[in-house]
TORFIKOL-663600 format. One record per residue (C-alpha): residue in three letters; x, y, z; chain. Coordinates in steps of 0.25 Angstrom, whole numbers. Layout:
<volums>
(volum "ALA" (X Y Z) "A")
...
</volums>
This chain:
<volums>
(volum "UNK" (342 268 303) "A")
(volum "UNK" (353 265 295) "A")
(volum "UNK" (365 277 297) "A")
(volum "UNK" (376 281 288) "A")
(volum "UNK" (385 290 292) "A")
(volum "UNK" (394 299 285) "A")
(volum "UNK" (403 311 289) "A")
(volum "UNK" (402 323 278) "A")
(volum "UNK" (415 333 280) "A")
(volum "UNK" (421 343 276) "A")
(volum "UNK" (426 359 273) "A")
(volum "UNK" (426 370 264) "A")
(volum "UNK" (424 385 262) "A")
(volum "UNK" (411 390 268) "A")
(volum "UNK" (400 395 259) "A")
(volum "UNK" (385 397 262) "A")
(volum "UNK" (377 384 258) "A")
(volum "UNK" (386 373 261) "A")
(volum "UNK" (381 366 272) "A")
(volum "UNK" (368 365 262) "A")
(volum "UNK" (376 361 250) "A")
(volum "UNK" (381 349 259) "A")
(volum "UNK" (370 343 264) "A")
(volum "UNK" (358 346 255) "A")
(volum "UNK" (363 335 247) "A")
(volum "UNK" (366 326 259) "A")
(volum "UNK" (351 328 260) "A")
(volum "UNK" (346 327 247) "A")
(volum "UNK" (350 311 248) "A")
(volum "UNK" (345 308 262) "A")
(volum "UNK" (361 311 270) "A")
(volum "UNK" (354 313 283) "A")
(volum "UNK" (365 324 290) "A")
(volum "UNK" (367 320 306) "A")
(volum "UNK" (377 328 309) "A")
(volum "UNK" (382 341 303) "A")
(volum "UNK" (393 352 309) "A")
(volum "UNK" (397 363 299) "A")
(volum "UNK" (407 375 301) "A")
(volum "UNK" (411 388 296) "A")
(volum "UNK" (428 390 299) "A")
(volum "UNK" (435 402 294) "A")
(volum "UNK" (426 400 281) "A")
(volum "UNK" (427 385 281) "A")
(volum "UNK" (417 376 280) "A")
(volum "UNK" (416 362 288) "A")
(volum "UNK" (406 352 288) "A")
(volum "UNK" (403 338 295) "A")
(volum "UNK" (391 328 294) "A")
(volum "UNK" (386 317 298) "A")
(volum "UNK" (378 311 285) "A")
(volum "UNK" (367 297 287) "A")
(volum "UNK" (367 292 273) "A")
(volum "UNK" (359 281 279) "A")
(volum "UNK" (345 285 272) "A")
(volum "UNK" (353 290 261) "A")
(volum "UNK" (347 290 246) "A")
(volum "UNK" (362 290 241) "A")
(volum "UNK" (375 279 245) "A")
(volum "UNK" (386 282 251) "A")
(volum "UNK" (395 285 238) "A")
(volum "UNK" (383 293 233) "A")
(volum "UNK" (384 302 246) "A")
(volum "UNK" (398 304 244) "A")
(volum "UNK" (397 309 230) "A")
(volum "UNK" (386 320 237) "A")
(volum "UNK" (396 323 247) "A")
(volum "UNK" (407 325 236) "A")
(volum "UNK" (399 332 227) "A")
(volum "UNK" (393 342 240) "A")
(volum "UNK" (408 345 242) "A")
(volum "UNK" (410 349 227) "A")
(volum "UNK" (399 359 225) "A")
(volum "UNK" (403 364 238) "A")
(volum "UNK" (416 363 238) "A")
(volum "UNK" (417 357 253) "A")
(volum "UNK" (427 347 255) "A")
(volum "UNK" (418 337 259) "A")
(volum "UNK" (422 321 262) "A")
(volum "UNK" (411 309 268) "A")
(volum "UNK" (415 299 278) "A")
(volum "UNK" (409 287 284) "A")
(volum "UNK" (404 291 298) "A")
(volum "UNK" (402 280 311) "A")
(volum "UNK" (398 288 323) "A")
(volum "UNK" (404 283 335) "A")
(volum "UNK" (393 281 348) "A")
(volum "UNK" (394 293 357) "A")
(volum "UNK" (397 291 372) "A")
(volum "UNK" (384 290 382) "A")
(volum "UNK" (394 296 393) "A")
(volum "UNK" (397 308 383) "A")
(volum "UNK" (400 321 393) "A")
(volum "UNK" (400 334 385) "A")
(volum "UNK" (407 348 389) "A")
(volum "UNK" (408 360 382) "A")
(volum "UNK" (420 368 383) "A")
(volum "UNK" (422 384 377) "A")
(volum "UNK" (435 388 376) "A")
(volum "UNK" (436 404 375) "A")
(volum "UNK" (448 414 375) "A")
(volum "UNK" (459 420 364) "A")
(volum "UNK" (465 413 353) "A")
(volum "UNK" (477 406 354) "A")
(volum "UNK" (483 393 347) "A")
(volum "UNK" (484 382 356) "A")
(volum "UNK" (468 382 363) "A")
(volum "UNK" (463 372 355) "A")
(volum "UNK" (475 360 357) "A")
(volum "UNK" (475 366 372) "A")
(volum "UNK" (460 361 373) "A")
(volum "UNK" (459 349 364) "A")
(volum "UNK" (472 343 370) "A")
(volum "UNK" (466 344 385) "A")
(volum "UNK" (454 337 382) "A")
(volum "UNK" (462 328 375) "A")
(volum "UNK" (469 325 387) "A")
(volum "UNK" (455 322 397) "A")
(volum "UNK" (448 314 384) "A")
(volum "UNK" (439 324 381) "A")
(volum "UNK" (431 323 366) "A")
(volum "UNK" (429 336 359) "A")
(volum "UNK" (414 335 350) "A")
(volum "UNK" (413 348 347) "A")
(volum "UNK" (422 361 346) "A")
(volum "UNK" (422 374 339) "A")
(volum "UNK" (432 385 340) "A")
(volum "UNK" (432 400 335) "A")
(volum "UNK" (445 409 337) "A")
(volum "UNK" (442 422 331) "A")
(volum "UNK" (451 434 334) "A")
(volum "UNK" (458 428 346) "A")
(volum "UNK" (448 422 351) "A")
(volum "UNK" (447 408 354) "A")
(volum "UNK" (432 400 357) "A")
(volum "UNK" (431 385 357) "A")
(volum "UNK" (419 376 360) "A")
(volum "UNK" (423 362 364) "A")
(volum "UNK" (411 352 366) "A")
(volum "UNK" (417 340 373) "A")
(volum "UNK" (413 327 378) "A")
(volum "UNK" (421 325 391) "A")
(volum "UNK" (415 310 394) "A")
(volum "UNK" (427 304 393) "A")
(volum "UNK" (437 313 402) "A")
(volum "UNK" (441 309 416) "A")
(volum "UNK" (442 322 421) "A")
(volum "UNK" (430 328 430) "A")
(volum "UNK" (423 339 422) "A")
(volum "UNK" (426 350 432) "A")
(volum "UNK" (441 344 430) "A")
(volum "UNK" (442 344 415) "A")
(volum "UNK" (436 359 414) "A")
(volum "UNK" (449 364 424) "A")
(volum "UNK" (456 356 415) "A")
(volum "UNK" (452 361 401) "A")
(volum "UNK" (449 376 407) "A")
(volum "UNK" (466 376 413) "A")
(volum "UNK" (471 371 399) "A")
(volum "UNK" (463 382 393) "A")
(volum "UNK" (466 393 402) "A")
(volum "UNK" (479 391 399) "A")
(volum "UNK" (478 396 385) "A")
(volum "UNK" (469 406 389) "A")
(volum "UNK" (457 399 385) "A")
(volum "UNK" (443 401 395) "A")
(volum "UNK" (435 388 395) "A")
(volum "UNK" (421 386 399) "A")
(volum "UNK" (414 372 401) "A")
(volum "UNK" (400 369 399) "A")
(volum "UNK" (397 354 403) "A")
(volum "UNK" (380 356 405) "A")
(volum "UNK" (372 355 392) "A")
(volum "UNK" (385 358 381) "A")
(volum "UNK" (377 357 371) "A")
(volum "UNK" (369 371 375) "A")
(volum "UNK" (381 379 378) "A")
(volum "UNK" (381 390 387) "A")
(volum "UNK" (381 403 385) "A")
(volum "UNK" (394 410 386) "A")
(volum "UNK" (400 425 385) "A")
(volum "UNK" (412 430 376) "A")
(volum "UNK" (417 443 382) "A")
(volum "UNK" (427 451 373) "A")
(volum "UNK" (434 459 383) "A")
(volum "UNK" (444 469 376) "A")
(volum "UNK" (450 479 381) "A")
(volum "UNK" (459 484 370) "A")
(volum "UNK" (456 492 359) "A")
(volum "UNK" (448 485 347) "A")
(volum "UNK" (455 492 336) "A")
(volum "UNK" (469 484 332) "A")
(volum "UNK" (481 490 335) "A")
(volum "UNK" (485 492 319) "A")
(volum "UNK" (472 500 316) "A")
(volum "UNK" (475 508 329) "A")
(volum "UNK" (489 512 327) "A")
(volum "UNK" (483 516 312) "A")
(volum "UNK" (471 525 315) "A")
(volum "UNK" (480 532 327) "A")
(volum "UNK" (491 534 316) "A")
(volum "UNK" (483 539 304) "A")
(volum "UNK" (474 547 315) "A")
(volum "UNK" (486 553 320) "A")
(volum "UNK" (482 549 335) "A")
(volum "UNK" (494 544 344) "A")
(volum "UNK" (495 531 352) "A")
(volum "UNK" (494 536 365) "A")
(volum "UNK" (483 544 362) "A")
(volum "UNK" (476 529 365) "A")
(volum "UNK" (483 526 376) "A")
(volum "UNK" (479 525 391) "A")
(volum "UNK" (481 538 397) "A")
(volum "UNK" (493 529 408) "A")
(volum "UNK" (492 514 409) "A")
(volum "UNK" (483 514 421) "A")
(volum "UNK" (472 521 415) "A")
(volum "UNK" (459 512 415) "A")
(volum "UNK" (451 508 402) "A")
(volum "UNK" (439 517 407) "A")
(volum "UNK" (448 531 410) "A")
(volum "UNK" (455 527 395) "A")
(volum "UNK" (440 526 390) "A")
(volum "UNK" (436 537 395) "A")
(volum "UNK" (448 547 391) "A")
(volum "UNK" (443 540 376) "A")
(volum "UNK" (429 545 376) "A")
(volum "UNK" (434 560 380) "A")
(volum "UNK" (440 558 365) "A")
(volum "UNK" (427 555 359) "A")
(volum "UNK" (418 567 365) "A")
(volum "UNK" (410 573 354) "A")
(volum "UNK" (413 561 344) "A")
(volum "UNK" (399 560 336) "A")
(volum "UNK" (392 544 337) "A")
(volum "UNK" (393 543 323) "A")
(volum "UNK" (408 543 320) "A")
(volum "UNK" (408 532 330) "A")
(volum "UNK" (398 525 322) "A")
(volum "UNK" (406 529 310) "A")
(volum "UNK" (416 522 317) "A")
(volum "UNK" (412 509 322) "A")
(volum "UNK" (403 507 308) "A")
(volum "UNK" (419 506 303) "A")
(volum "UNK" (424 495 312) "A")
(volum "UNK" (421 481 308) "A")
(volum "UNK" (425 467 314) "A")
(volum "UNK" (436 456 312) "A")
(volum "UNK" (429 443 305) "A")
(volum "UNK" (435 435 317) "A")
(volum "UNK" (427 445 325) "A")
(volum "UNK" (415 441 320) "A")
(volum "UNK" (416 427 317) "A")
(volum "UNK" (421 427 331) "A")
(volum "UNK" (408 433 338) "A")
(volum "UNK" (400 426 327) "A")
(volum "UNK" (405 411 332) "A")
(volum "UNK" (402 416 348) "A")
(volum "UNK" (390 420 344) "A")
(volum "UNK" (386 405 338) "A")
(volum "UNK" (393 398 348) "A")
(volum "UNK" (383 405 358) "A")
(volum "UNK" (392 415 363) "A")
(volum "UNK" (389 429 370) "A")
(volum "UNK" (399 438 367) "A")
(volum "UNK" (404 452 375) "A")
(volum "UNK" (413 463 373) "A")
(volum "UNK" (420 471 384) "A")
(volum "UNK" (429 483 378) "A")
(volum "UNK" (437 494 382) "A")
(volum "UNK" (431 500 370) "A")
(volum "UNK" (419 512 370) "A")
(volum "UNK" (406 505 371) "A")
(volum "UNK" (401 510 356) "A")
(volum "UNK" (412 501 351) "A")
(volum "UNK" (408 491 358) "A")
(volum "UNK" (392 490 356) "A")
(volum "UNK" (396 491 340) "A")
(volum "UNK" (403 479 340) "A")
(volum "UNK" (394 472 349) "A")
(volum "UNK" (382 476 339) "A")
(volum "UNK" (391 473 326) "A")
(volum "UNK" (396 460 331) "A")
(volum "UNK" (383 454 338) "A")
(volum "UNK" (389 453 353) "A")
(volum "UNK" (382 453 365) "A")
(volum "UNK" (389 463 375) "A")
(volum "UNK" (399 474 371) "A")
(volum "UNK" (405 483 384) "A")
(volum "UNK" (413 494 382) "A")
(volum "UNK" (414 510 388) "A")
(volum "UNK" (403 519 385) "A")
(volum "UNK" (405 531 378) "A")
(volum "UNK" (393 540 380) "A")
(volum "UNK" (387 548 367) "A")
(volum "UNK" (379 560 368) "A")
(volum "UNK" (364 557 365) "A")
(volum "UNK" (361 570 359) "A")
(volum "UNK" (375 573 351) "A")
(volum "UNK" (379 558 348) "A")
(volum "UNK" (393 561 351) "A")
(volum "UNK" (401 554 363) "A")
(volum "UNK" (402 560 377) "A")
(volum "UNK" (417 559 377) "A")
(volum "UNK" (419 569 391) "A")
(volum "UNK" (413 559 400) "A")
(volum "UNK" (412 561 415) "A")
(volum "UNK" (420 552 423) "A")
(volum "UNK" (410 540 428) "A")
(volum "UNK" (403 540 414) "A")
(volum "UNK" (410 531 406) "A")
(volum "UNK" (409 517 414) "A")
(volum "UNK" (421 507 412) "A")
(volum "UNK" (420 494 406) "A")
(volum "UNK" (417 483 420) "A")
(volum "UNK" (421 470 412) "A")
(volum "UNK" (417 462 426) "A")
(volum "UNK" (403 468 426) "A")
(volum "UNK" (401 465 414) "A")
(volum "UNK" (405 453 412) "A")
(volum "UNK" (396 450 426) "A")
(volum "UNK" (384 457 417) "A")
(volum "UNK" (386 449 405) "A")
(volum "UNK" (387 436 414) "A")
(volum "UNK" (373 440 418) "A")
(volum "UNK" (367 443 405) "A")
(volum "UNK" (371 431 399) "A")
(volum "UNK" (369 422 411) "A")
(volum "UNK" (381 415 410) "A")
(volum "UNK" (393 413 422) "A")
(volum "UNK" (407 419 422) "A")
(volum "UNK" (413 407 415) "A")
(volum "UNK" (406 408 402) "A")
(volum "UNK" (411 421 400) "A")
(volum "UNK" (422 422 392) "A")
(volum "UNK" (432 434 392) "A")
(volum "UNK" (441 438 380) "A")
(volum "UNK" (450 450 383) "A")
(volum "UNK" (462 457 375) "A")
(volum "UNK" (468 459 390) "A")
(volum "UNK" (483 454 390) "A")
(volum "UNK" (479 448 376) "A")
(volum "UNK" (491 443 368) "A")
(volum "UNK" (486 448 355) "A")
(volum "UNK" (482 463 355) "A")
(volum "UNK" (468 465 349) "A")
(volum "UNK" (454 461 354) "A")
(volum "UNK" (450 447 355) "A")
(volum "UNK" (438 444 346) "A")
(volum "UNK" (433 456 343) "A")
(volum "UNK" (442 463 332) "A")
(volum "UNK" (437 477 325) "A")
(volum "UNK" (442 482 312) "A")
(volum "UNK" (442 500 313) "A")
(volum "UNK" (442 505 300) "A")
(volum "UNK" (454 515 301) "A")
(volum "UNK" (449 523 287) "A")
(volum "UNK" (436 527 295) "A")
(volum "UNK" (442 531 307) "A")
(volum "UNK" (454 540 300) "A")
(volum "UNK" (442 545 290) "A")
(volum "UNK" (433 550 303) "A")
(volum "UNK" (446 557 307) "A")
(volum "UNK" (449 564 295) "A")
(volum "UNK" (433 567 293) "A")
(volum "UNK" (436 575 310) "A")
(volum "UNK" (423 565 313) "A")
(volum "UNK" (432 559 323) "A")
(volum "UNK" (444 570 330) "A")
(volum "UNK" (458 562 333) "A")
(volum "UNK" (455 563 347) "A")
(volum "UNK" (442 555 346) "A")
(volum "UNK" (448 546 336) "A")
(volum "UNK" (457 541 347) "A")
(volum "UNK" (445 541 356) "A")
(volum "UNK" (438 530 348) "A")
(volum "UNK" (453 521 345) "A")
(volum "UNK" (453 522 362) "A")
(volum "UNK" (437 519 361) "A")
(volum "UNK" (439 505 353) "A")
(volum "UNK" (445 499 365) "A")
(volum "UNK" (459 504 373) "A")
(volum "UNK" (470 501 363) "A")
(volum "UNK" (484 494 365) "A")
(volum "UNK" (493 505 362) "A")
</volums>
């Protein structure tokens, strides 16, 4: 059969229908489409395809008037080159790299330049870097590097740990990826520090009310001493609450994008588990571990005057050993982001947004004491202060 080949480009501001607009009159005169890769970036829209005119009911010039006049109802940049595709190696030898960890300028020239170095062809890539958090998808043909495989990984996974990048390798079947797990492990607060200097001055609640009671004490003795403040508080001024707190759009492009690229996705906190379980509900996650605060059944109120022993603390190595089972994966496909020693003082990945109006008004309205207010700021994770 008779092959002509042509590349269709190009970019432009997304909107519904467009992949249709493009290629239902590539149809219409027998363009049969070989190849197509279409994105969505930051609301811009990119395309490419691979187009056989050779049973085509219209010439060349003919298809380039389509393309031109596709690109002006559209309003897509759109250009049409000739396309000689060049005969793929029989000795091809694939390997599917995933880089994970926080954002930071520099990853990508790290990564490209080393494989650079050991002849190695990148075919596919995808990156998302939402809310300091960086992921990249490399698939790779290695067939051409002298270095043995097992080499080549200590060389990429030293190059990347030096800029604080986990990598993990897939060599078997990389055109069916692994499964892999995301666990955001945060132990900070997951209100910014500007909204919480605000509610604590408008509330008239001081600073060290949220402190630690001496540097020593642990997360689970600091928990506990916050649930005290929230004996009696009723379930639905924290419902009130938590229907009041939304997410940041890099939060949920972020868990949307982990989600397609197969991804399981975990949440460790420091924060009382009713926060937790809301977010994990609201933004479609698998796992969400935080400390329990027990309600009475009969009163729907919290049990703030806990015995000691009741409330349990937060075992990040159990639980990382349970989700390892759940999921059936080993310890290298699990991938740990953590706002510990973090350079930029807020949570990786997963950013809240309080509304401080429906906090002060449950304050002014006595539905929440000053006490118990301070009790829930120190229950959204333990702040920085």
């Amino acid at each position: 059969m008779n092959r002509m080949l042509y590349i269709v480009y190009g970019i432009g501001t997304d909107s519904v229908g467009l992949v249709g607009a493009i290629t239902s009159p590539i149809a219409r005169v027998r363009g049969n489409i070989v190849d197509l890769r279409q994105d969505v970036l930051h609301g811009l829209f990119t395309i490419y395809l691979v187009v056989d005119l050779g049973a085509a009911t219209v010439t060349v010039k003919e298809f380039r008037a389509i393309v031109d006049r596709i690109a002006a109802d559209t309003g897509l940049k759109l250009a049409i080159e000739k396309y000689t595709p060049m005969a793929g190696s029989a000795q091809k030898k694939n390997m599917l790299v995933t880089l994970v960890g926080r954002d930071k300028s520099g990853i990508i020239a790290a990564i490209t330049e080393k494989l650079g170095t050991y002849n190695i062809n990148i075919e596919v890539s995808e990156v998302v870097a939402r809310e300091e958090v960086f992921l990249m998808d490399l698939l790779l043909d290695i067939s051409r590097s002298a270095l043995p495989t097992d080499n080549l990984k200590a060389a990429i996974r030293d190059t990347m740990r030096a800029v604080g990048i986990d990598t993990m390798f897939q060599t078997e079947d990389v055109f069916n990826k692994k499964k892999k797990v995301i666990l955001f492990d945060i132990s900070g607060s997951f209100m910014d520090s500007a909204t919480l200097r605000e509610v604590t001055m408008q509330a008239g609640i001081e600073a060290s009310a949220l402190s630690r009671s001496d540097p020593s004490e642990t997360d689970l003795a600091y928990m506990h001493r916050s649930a005290a403040m929230l004996e009696g508080l009723p379930a639905s001024v924290i419902e009130t609450l938590l229907q009041s707190v939304s997410f940041s759009m890099g939060t949920r492009e972020l868990v949307q994008t982990l989600r397609i690229m197969g991804y399981r996705i975990g949440l460790i906190t420091s924060a009382f588990s009713f926060f937790a379980q809301d977010m994990q509900k609201r933004l479609g996650i698998d796992y969400a571990f935080g400390y329990e605060l027990p309600m009475d059944d009969d009163s729907q109120a919290v049990i703030g005057d806990l015995p000691a022993g009741i409330m349990q603390g937060v075992d990040r190595t159990r639980i990382i050993a349970d989700v390892m089972a759940l999921e059936r994966v080993a310890q290298e496909d699990i991938t740990l982001i953590s706002d510990v020693d973090a350079e930029y003082p807020m949570t990786p990945g997963i950013r809240t947004i309080f509304d401080l109006k429906v906090m002060l008004e449950l304050l002014n309205q006595h539905a929440l004491s000053r006490e118990s207010l301070t009790g829930l700021l120190r229950g959204f994770g333990i702040p920085r202060v």
